[in-house]
Each structure stands twice: as C-alpha cells, then as structure tokens.
N, C-alpha and C positions, 0 to 999 in steps of 0.2 A: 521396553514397554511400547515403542512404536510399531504396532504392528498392529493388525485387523480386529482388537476386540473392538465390542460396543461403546459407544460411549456415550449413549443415550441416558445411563445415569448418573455420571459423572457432570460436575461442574465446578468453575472455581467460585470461591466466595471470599471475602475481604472482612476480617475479623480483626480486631485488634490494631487496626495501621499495618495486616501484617496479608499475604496474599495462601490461603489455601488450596488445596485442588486433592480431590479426595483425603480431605480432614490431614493433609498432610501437606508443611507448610514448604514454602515457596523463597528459598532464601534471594534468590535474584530479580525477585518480582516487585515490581517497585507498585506499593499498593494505590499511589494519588492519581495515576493516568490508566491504570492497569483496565482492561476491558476483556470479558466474558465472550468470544466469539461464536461459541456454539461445539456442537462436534467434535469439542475436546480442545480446540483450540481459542488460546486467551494472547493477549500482545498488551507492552507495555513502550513508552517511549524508546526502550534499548534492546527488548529480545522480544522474540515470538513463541511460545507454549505450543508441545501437543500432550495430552494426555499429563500435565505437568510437565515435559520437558523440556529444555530450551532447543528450538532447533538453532542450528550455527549457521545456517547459510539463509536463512531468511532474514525477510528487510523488514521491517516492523512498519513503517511509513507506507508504504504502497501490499503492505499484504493484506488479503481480503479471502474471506470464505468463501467458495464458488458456488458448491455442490455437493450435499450432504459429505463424505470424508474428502473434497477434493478442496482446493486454496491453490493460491497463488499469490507470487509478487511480481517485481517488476523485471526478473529473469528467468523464474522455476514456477515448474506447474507441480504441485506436492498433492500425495496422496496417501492418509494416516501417517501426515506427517516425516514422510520422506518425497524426496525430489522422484519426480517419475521422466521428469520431461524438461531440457532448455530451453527457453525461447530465443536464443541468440546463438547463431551469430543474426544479425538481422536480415542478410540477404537471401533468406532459404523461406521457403513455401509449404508447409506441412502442416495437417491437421490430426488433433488427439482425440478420440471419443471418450467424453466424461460422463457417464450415465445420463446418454439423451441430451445432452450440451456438446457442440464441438467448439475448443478452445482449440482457435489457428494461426497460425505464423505466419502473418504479414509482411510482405517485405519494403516495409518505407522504412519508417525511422525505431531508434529503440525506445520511445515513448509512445509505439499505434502497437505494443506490446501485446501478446499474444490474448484475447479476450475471447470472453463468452460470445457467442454468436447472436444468443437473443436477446442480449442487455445492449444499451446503449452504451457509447463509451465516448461520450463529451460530458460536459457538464449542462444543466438545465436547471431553469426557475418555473417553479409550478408552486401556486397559492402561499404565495412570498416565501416560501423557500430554496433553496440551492440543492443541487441530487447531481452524483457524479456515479455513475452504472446503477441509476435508480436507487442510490441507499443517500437517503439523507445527509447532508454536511451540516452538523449545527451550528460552525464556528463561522460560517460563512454568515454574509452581510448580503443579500438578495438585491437592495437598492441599488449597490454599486460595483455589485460582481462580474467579472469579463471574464469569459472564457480565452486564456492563452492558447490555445491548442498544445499537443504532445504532452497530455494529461496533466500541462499546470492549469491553475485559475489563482483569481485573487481578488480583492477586494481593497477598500482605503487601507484595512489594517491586517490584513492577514495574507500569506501563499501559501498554495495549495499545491500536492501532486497525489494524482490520481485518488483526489478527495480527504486527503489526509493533512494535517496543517504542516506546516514548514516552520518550526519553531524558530530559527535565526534569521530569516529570511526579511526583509525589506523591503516593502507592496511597494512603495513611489518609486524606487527605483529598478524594479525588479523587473528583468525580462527575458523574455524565452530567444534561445539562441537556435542549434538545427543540433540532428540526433539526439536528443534528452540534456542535453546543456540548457543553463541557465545562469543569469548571473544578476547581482545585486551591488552595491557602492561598496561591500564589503567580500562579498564570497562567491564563486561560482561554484555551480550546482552541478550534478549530473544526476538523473531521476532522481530528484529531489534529496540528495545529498550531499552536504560539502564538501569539495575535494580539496581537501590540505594539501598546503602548498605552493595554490593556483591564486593568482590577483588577479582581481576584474578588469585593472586598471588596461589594456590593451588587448584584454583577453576577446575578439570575435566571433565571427560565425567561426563554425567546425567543420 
C-alpha cells in the first residue's frame, strides 16, 4: 500500500478508544497520543503510519510532514512513505529537491539534521507561545523556555527535541552534550532517545 496513490481522502479517525484509517482498524495504534498528520500520514508515541501502515524505520519523536507526500525524521527523508534519502553520515554536503523545498545536508552535528530550507529550525516565542520549524509546541511553557540548541529546548517541566516532548526526560537537570547527545540525572539521550545501557553518571562531551 505504500506507493503513489492519493491520499487526499483518506484519514485516520479515533472511534471507540480504538484508531482507524480508512474505516479499517489500527491494532498498534495506540489511540490516547495518536495524531492525524495529514497526507496519509498519522504517528503515535511508538510508531509512525502511512496510508495505515507502520513504517519501521521511522522515529515517531522527531518525525514531521515536510511537503505534501514528503516527511522526515531525524535520519531519513521519506516519501509516500518510503525512505528516499539518509541524512547521515553527518560529514557529507548534499541537497534533495522536494517539490520546490530543498531539504540539505549540513555537515556540523546530527542534530542541524537535514531541514527544509525555508523554515526556521531553532525554536522561537511569538505571542506567548513556543514554534519549533514554525509549527506550534503546545506542551511548552513560553515563560521559561531555553532554546538548547541541536534541536533540544525545555522548559521548568518539560524536554523537547526538535519540538516534540521527551517523555522521561528531566528539565533541571537536563543538558545538551555535542552530536545529538544529551543527558539527564537519569539517562542519556541521542536525538532525543534513550540509549539503554548508558549512565549519565561520567558520561561527557562526545
């Protein structure tokens, strides 16, 4: 099913506690965080949808709709829901044409991740709210939000990477390390994912 049809009238909807996607149910769709992203594509705390199905190689945390069938995360540039393009390893220089967007590979760190050209890609407060590539964060706290750079933020009670919450994560003591590391009194991060195994306790720059 992943392939070039329309998906302009396709959507998912949440019935019952239970997640559909053309009237046809969603058994790994966890329906309490599940979001509708457009274009066929839906993401929930653990997987990412296209057309109903789970892609495997996408990050559900840092994935975001680019451009009408084009997305990405914070490794793959996907389009109708297949990868077209890596953005790592991080020392390489390349640009992809996405209908009239060029998403390019920057070579600093793996958190200045391959972005859209004409969006912004820090986070910003504008009429008390928080915008991380100009889409609204509603989880964020504007009063006392900092921009970490290498696409984290945070606030007195929440961490963010590239605008998406960090649900274990730790704001007091939470901070951004080099190439997409991060660490907390509890867990170190890499693009805003825990890396089992790893202790913060001596863990440093990278």
């Amino acid at each position: 099913m992943l392939d070039g049809t329309s998906t302009q009238m396709f959507s998912y909807e949440i019935r019952n506690f239970k997640v559909y996607f053309n009237d046809e149910h969603l058994p790994d769709a966890n329906w309490s965080n599940f979001k509708d992203l457009g274009h066929g594509y839906g993401k929930d705390d653990n997987h990412v949808f296209y057309m109903g199905q789970i892609m495997k190689n996408a990050h559900p945390f840092s994935f975001q709709v680019a451009d009408n069938t084009y997305a990405k995360d914070y490794q793959y540039v996907f389009q109708h829901g297949r990868i077209v393009a890596n953005l790592q390893p991080y020392n390489s220089q390349s640009s992809i044409n996405c209908n009239g967007g060029t998403i390019s590979k920057q070579s600093t760190n793996s958190s200045d991740l391959s972005r859209i050209s004409t969006h912004k890609t820090s986070y910003e407060i504008r009429d008390f709210k928080v915008y991380f590539n100009d889409q609204y964060v509603p989880d964020a706290r504007w009063i006392d939000f900092t921009d970490l750079g290498q696409g984290y933020g945070k606030d007195s009670h929440h961490v963010f990477f590239m605008g998406q919450f960090i649900a274990h994560a730790h704001s007091f003591s939470f901070e951004v390390l080099n190439k997409g590391y991060a660490k907390d009194r509890n867990n170190v991060f890499l693009n805003g994912q825990i890396i089992e195994g790893l202790k913060p306790l001596g863990f440093g720059s990278i």
